[in-house]
N, C-alpha and C positions, 0 to 999 in steps of 0.2 A: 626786648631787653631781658625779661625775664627766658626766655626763648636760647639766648646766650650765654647767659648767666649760668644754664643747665648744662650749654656744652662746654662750657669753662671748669665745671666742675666733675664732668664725664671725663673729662682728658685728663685735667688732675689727679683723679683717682687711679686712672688708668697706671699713669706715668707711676706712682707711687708704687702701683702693685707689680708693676712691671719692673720696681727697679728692688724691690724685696725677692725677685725670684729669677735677676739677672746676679743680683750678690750671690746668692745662695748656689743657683745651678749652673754661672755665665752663657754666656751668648749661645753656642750648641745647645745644652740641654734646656734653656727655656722656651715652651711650645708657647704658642699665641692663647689657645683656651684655657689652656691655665692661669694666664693672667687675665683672661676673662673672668672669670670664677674668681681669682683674689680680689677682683674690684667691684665682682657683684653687676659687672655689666653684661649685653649678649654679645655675641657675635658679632653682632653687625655691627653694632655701637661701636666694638672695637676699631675693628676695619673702616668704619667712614671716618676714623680718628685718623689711623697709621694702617695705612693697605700693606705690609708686609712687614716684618720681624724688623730687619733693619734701620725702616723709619721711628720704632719706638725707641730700638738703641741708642738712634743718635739724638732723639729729644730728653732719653735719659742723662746723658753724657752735656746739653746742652742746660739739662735744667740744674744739673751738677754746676757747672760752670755759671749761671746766671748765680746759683744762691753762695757760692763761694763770693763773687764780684761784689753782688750787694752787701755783704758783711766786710767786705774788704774799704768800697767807700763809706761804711756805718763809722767804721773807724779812724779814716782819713779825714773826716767832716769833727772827731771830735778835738783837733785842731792840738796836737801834739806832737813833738821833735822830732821829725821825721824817722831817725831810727827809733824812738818806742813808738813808731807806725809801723814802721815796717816787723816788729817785734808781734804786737799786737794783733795783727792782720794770719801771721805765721801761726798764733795762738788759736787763734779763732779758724783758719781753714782744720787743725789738729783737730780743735772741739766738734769738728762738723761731722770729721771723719769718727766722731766717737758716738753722737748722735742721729745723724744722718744717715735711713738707709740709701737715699738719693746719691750720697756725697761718696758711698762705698760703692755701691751699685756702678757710676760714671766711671770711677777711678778703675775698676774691674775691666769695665767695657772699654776702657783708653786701650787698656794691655790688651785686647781682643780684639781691638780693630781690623784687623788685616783679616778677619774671619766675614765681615761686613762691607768692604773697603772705603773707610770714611778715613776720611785726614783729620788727624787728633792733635794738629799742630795749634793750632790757633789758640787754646786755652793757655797753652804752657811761651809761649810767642806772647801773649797780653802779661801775665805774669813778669816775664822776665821782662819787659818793657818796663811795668810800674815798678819792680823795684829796681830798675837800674836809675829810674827818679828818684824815686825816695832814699838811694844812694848817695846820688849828686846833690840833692840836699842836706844829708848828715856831713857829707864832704865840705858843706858851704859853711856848715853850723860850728864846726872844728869836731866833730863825734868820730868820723872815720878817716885813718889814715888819710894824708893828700895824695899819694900817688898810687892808692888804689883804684884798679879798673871798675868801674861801676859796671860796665855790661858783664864782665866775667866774675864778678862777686854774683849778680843778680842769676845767674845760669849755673854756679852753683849754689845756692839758694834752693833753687828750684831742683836739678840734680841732686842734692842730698834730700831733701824734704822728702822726692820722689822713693828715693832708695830706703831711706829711714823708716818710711812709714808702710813699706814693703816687709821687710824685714822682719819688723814688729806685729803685723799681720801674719806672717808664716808663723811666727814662734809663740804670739799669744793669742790671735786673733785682736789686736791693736789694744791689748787691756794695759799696755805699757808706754803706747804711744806718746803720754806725752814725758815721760820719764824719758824716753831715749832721745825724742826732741830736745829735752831741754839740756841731754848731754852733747849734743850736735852745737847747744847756743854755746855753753859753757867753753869746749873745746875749739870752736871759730872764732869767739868774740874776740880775744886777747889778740887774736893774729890781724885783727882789722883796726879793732879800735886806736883811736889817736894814742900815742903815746903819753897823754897829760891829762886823759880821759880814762884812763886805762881802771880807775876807782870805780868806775860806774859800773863794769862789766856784771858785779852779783846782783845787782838792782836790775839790769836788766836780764837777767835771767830768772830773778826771782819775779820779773811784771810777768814774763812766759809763761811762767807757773801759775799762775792770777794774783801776784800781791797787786795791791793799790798802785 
């Protein structure tokens, strides 16, 4: 147990140091010993982890993906209107990319894949899946238009998040990230929202922002 315990927290390290020097120098310029050295592991350690550059990328990319998910059901569990879920959930993957070097690190390595050849579909394929739910249930509640498409609102969701948070990375390094999300919520909402709901739109742009 304890035995495990060790290598649980050897790969942990690993991952974390590997994903501070995939942000920083992406996939090409990061060497395996160098994030030996950031984790304070040897060599070998590394390698009986992840036997070549690629395997660590895609446990970055995957642990990206794990810690976005579980914040995503943190939120879904605290049993709210489905669109301030889907609000909420938006908020929280932003805050991730502002705290997380994991969450910058993945997002880096999605755009670099094709330097590795990993399929980077499945993260953004699960995404746009739950919200094309938690669409169909704002739809059921009266919150979103009825004759909105929930899988093509849900794909651009996803599609502008992506692009947004791009954007705001070139031009600030993401120190405005969520100011220009929550111009992305402001200038979407009105165009989906129910017409009889249409009051609610600065509340939930202001829950985006963290009001109560």
């Amino acid at each position: 147990m304890v035995q495990q315990e060790r290598a649980r927290s050897t790969r942990a390290a690993i991952i974390g140091a590997a994903a501070r020097i995939f942000e920083e120098q992406g996939y090409g310029g990061t060497a395996l010993a160098a994030v030996a050295t950031e984790a304070g592991v040897t060599k070998g350690a590394l390698y009986f982890h992840f036997p070549a550059k690629e395997d660590l990328a895609v446990a970055v990319i995957e642990e990206q993906h794990a810690i976005a998910s579980a914040d995503g059901v943190r939120v879904q569990a605290l049993g709210r209107p489905a669109l301030e879920t889907l609000v909420l959930i938006c908020r929280g993957f932003a805050l991730q990319l502002i705290e997380h070097s994991v969450m910058r690190a993945g997002i880096r390595l999605t755009f670099e894949a094709s330097a590795f050849g990993h399929d980077v579909r499945q993260p953004y394929l699960d995404w746009s899946t739950r919200f094309a739910e938690l669409a169909r249930t704002a739809q059921d509640d009266g919150d979103l238009r009825g004759d909105l498409d929930p899988e093509a609102f849900a794909l651009l969701i996803v599609g502008s998040y992506t692009g947004v948070q791009m954007v705001s990375d070139i031009l600030t390094g993401r120190q405005d990230v969520l100011e220009r999300l929550a111009d992305l919520w402001r200038m979407l909402l009105p165009g989906v929202v129910a017409p009889d709901r249409q009051e609610h739109v600065p509340r939930l742009v202001d829950l985006f922002l963290g009001a109560p």
